[in-house]
C-alpha positions, -999 to 999 in steps of 0.1 A, spaced: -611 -50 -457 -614 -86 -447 -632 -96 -481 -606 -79 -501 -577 -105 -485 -598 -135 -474 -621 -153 -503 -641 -186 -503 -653 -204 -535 -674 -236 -539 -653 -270 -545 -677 -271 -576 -656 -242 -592 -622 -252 -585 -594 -251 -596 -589 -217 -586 -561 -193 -575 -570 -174 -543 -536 -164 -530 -532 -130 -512 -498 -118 -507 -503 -93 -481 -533 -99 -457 -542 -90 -418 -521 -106 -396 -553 -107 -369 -573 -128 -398 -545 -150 -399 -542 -154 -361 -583 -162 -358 -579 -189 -390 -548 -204 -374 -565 -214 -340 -599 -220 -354 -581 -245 -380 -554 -261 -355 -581 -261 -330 -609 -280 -344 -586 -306 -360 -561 -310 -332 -593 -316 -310 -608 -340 -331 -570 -360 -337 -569 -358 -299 -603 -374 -293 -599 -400 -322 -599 -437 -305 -568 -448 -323 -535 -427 -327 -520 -427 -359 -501 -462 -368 -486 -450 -405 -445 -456 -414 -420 -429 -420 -403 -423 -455 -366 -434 -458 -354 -398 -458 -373 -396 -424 -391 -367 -440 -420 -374 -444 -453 -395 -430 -470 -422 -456 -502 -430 -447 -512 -465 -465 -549 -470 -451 -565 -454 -422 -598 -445 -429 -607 -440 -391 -581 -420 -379 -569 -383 -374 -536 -375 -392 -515 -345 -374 -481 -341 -383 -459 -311 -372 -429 -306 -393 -431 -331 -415 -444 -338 -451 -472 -361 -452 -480 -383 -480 -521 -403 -483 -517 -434 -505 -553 -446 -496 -574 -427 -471 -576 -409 -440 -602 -393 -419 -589 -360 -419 -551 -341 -422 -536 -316 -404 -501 -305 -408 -480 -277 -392 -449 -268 -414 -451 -294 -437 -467 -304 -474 -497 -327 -482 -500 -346 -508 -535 -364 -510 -531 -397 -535 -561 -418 -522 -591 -403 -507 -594 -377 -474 -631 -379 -459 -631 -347 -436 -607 -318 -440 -573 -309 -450 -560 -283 -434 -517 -271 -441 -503 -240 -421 -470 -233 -434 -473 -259 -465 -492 -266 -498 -520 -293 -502 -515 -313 -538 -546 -332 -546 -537 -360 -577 -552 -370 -605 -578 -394 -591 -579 -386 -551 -607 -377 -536 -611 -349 -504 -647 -349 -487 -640 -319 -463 -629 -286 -462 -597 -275 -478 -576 -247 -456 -541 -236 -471 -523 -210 -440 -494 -195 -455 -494 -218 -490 -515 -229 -515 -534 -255 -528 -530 -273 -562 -553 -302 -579 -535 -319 -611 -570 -327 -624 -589 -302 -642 -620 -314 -623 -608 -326 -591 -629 -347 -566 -643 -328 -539 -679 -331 -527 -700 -303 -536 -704 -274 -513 -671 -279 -494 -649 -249 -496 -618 -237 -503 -596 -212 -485 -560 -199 -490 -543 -174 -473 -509 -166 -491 -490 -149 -461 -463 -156 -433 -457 -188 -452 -422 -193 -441 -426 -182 -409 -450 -209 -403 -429 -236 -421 -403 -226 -397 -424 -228 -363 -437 -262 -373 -403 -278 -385 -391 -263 -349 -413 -253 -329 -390 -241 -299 -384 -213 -317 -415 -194 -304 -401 -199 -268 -363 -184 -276 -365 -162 -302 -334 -149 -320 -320 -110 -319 -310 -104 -357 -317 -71 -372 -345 -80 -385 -361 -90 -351 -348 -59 -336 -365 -42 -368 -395 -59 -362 -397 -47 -324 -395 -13 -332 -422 -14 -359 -445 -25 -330 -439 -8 -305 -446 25 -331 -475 7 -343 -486 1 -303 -476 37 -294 -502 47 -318 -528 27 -310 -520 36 -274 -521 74 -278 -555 70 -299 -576 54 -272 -562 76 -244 -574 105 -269 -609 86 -274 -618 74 -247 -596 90 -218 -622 78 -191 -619 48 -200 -583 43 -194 -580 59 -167 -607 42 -150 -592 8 -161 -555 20 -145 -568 28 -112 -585 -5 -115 -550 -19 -124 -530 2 -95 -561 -3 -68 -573 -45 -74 -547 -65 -96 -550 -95 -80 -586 -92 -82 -585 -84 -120 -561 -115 -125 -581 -139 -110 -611 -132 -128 -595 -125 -163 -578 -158 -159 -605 -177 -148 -631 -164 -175 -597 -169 -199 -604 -208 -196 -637 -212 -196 -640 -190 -233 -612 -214 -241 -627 -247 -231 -666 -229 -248 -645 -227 -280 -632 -260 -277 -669 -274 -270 -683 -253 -296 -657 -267 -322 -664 -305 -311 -703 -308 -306 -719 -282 -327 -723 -283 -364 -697 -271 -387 -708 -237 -395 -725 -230 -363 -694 -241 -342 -666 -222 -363 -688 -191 -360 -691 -191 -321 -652 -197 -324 -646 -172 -339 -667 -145 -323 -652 -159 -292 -614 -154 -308 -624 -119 -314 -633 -112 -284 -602 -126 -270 -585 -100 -289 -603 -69 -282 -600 -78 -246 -559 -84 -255 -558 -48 -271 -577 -28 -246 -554 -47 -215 -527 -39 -234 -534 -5 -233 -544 -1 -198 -513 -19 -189 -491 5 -205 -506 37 -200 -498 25 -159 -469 9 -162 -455 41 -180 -470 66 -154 -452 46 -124 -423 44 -142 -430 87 -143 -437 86 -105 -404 77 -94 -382 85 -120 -394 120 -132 -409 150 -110 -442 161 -112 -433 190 -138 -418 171 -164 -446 140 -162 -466 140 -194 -497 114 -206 -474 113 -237 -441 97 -218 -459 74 -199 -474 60 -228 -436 60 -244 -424 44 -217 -452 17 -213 -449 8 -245 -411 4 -245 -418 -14 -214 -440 -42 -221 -422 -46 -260 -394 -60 -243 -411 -79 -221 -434 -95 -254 -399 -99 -269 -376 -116 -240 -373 -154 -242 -400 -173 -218 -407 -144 -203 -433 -129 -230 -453 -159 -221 -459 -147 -189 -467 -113 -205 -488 -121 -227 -508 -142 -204 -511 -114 -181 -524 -89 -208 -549 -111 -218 -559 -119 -183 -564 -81 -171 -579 -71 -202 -608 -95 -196 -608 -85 -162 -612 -50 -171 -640 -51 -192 -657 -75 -170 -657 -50 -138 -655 -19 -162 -689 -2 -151 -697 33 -156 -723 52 -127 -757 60 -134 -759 97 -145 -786 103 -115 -755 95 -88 -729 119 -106 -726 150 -83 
């Protein structure tokens, strides 16, 4: 599945065209933080912040020389006359005229690599693509390549302002958007209840019984896998870092999916318990109304912040206590 949206080729071969339309939003989401994290990381560690000169238009960042430094830029084009260390850029363009000697990374932009620049890194383009006006462009041999042709305006958006994400707006399309979730989550829901009905039931008791409990350690194992992937992105070696980052991603999201789950499934049957008498309670309206539930919390301004750090905090925490009894103790 993930080969068919997501391809890598040598720098040897480019130019090449390796734009997917339609891909996985939770590829996406593991590309975007291992990307923004490594080089947002490294910018922030750098010994000297970038000392460059906006364009007239107040548009865009020119970088004349700074071989030593880190460029991020969030909503704004940037433009490499000479060199740089390494680019990053969050809803905006690059356009590489000099020489690059790490990566370039654009989420929500294209990367243009002239005639006679030079780029000694990686190349990542997140929702655009990247284009090199000379037939055999400059790029040491066995960097690689990667494009990812989807959510292109939406990240151009979020980077030129980046508030958004805090106060998002109710259009139709929102609205839309919401209701396509919360069917998609209903779904997923009703399939591990069906599965694995143990499990969840386990997992809500453990909700109803020791939340505080399951907070505290969800949220504390929460930052140290953040600060590992962190560490892992900064000290190790390329290939060995981004790996562990992104197993560690991945596990972030299982543990997201599974607390989401648990969370519903008990939010819905209390919502049951005092609204609804024992005769018309159903496993299948407690999940609707979980769902319903915790959509609109994911979708209210600020608040989903909150909500989404508590789903992923109990879902780590319930699949760290999760333990199931030796068969020799069962009556």
């Amino acid at each position: 599945m993930f080969l068919s949206d997501l391809k890598t080729t040598p720098a040897t071969t480019l130019p090449t065209t390796l734009i997917t339309r339609k891909g996985p939003r939770l590829l996406l989401l593991i590309i975007f933080a291992v990307v923004c994290t490594h080089l947002s990381v490294a910018s922030m560690l750098a010994s000297t912040i970038v000392t460059t000169r906006m364009s007239d238009d107040d548009r865009k960042l020119v970088v004349e020389d700074a071989p030593e430094q880190e460029i991020v830029s969030i909503g704004k084009d940037v433009e490499v006359k000479k060199a740089a260390k390494s680019v990053l850029t969050v809803g905006g363009d690059i356009t590489i005229e000099g020489s690059v000697d790490g990566d370039v990374a654009a989420l929500g932009g294209n990367i243009i690599q002239k005639e006679k620049a030079s780029i000694g890194g990686h190349v990542f383009a997140i929702g655009g693509s990247y284009k090199a006006e000379s037939q055999e462009p400059l790029r040491t041999p066995g960097t690689q390549t990667v494009m990812f042709d989807a959510m292109g305006d939406n990240l151009r958006d979020l980077g030129q302002n980046p508030w958004q994400i805090l106060t998002p707006s109710f259009t139709w399309s929102f609205i839309a958007q919401r209701l396509i979730v919360a069917l998609i989550w209903f779904v997923i829901t009703l399939v591990f209840t069906t599965i694995a009905p143990g499990a969840v039931s386990r997992a809500v008791a453990r909700i109803q019984l020791s939340s505080l409990k399951l907070a505290g350690i969800g949220a504390g194992v929460l930052a140290v896998g953040f600060a590992i992937i962190v560490a892992s992105l900064t000290t190790l070696p390329g290939y060995l870092g981004g790996t562990l980052a992104v197993m560690g991603i991945i596990l972030l999201l299982l543990s997201y999916t599974f607390g989401k789950v648990a969370l519903q499934v008990s939010t819905g049957k209390l919502i049951q318990k005092y609204l609804l008498s024992e005769a018309n309670r159903s496993e299948t309206l407690a999940t609707l109304f979980g769902v319903a539930v915790w959509t609109a919390l994911l979708s209210l301004p600020y608040v989903w912040l909150i909500a989404l750090f508590c789903v992923f905090t109990f879902g780590i925490g319930l699949i760290l206590t999760g333990r199931t009894a030796p068969k020799w103790q069962n009556p």
